[in-house]
C-alpha angles and dihedrals in degrees: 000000000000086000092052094053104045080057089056090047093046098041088046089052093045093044103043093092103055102041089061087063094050133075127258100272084063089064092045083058099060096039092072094036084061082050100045081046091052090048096051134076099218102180104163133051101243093058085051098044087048093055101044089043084063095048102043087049086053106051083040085058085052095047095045085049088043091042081046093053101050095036090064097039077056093058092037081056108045081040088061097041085053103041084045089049102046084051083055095050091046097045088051088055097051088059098052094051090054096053116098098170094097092208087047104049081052090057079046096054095033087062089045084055098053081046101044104015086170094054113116107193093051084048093047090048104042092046095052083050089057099040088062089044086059096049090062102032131119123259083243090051110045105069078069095060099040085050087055093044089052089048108046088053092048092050088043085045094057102042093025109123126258091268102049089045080098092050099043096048083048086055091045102060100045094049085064103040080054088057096048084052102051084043090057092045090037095061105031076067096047084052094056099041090048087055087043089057103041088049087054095051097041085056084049099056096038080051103083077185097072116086120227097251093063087047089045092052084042093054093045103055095060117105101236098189089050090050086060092065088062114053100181085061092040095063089041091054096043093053092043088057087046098048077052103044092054087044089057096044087046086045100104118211129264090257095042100049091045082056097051085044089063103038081056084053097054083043097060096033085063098046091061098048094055092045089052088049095051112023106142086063107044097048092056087050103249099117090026093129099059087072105038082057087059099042104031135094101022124148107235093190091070101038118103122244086248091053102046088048088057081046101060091041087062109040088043096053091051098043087054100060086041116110123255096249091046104051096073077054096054093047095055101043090048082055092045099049121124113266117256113222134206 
């Protein structure tokens, strides 16, 4: 009895395995073998050998038919994903190839691409479309598309099949050559259009004549991060913008300037009454300074063109009856007048 049941214990170790892989008529199977063991008296080995021997070739004849079905369900589904897949590929193609809109037909190809990323038709094709978009594309734009086509032959590169890996790294490493060159390009005309653009607002500073909304559209116009990337602009730019910045706190106001312009007025008329008065002094240079003090130190650039004309008159009148010696005299103390202020 001992005997009977150790070879129980060892045929159910050694069978356990495989009985969780069969159906259940497998386990019906064993069931009655464990039954047939308990009823013998199998008091030799070879009883025992011969027993176990039947029942192992039979559960391998089950496992090489089970191994054999799946094996062939296997093939039947990887038959039917291919076969799905390959009416996918084909559906989306016929698509593509339907499509006129050519920004369209890109989305279109772009979708294929995320589906079928080692597919090479859909690559070839979406690349050359976007080959002829770049040709055509904006400064502004191009930098997008390079990027794609960057993209999209990093991500074929990567799922194309054993036999385009040639091809794709071909495609690669164009795509980025093609970058390198339109940066360079790219740059060396940033470069000139930011120059372009600081000369100009430097003329428009140095002009009195512009006005400051044609200097504020200027200045704004100009890119300021790409001007970072050129330091040499950068420090032009900023001083013209200082040099600005100081112009526009000096500037007076309208008021202001119409009130220094008569006060100029009341100046000169009073300096040629009182040359008219006293001539004979002040052109031999004895009561010289009354009139400088009346002349001197005025700011042109905010006198008016009425009042400049009434200047010169002026000036020219009384420098005319000057004698010759004084006249050197008259000229540098006018230059060296204190300033009148607003």
């Amino acid at each position: 009895m001992l005997l009977t049941t150790c070879i129980i214990v060892t045929v159910s170790l050694i069978l356990l395995i495989l009985l969780l892989l069969q159906n259940k008529k497998d386990r019906v199977l064993f069931m009655e073998l464990v039954q047939r063991m308990e009823q013998l008296e199998l008091t030799t080995p070879h009883q025992f050998d011969k027993l176990s021997q039947e029942f192992i070739q039979h559960m391998n004849q089950q496992l090489t038919e089970t191994k054999e079905t799946i094996s062939q369900q296997l093939k039947d589904d990887l038959h039917t994903y291919l076969t799905y897949d390959q009416l996918r590929q084909n559906e989306w193609k016929q698509l593509i190839e339907n499509q006129r809109n050519q920004r369209t037909k890109l989305q279109y190809l772009e979708s294929a691409l995320n589906k079928f990323p080692d597919h090479r038709d859909f690559f070839e094709e979406y690349m050359e479309l976007l080959k002829d978009t770049l040709k055509n594309a904006t400064d502004r734009a191009k930098p997008t598309i390079i990027e794609k086509m960057n993209h999209t032959s990093r991500i074929f590169f990567d799922h194309c099949r054993a036999e385009d890996a040639s091809f794709a790294q071909q495609v690669k490493d164009e795509t980025i050559r093609l970058g390198h060159e339109f940066m360079e390009e790219f740059n060396l005309n940033q470069e000139r259009n930011l120059q372009a653009q600081v000369n100009k607002l430097n003329q428009f500073v140095l002009n009195s004549k512009e006005n400051m909304e044609g200097i504020e559209k200027l200045d704004e116009s100009i890119n300021k991060d790409a001007l970072k990337k050129y330091p040499y602009l950068l420090q032009q730019y900023q001083m013209i913008t200082k040099k600005l910045a100081a112009e526009i706190m000096e500037k007076p106001s309208e008021e202001k300037i119409q009130t220094y312009n008569l006060k100029a007025v009341e100046a000169f008329k009073r300096a040629h009454e009182y040359f008219k008065d006293n001539e004979s002094t002040v052109k031999t240079g004895g009561t010289l300074r009354e009139v400088i003090k009346e002349l001197g130190g005025w700011k042109l650039q905010y006198l008016t063109q009425p009042t400049q004309i009434y200047y010169q008159n002026i000036y020219s009148e009384i420098f005319s009856k000057l004698d010759a010696n004084i006249k050197p005299e008259m000229t540098e103390r006018i230059l060296k007048a204190p300033t009148k202020e607003m």
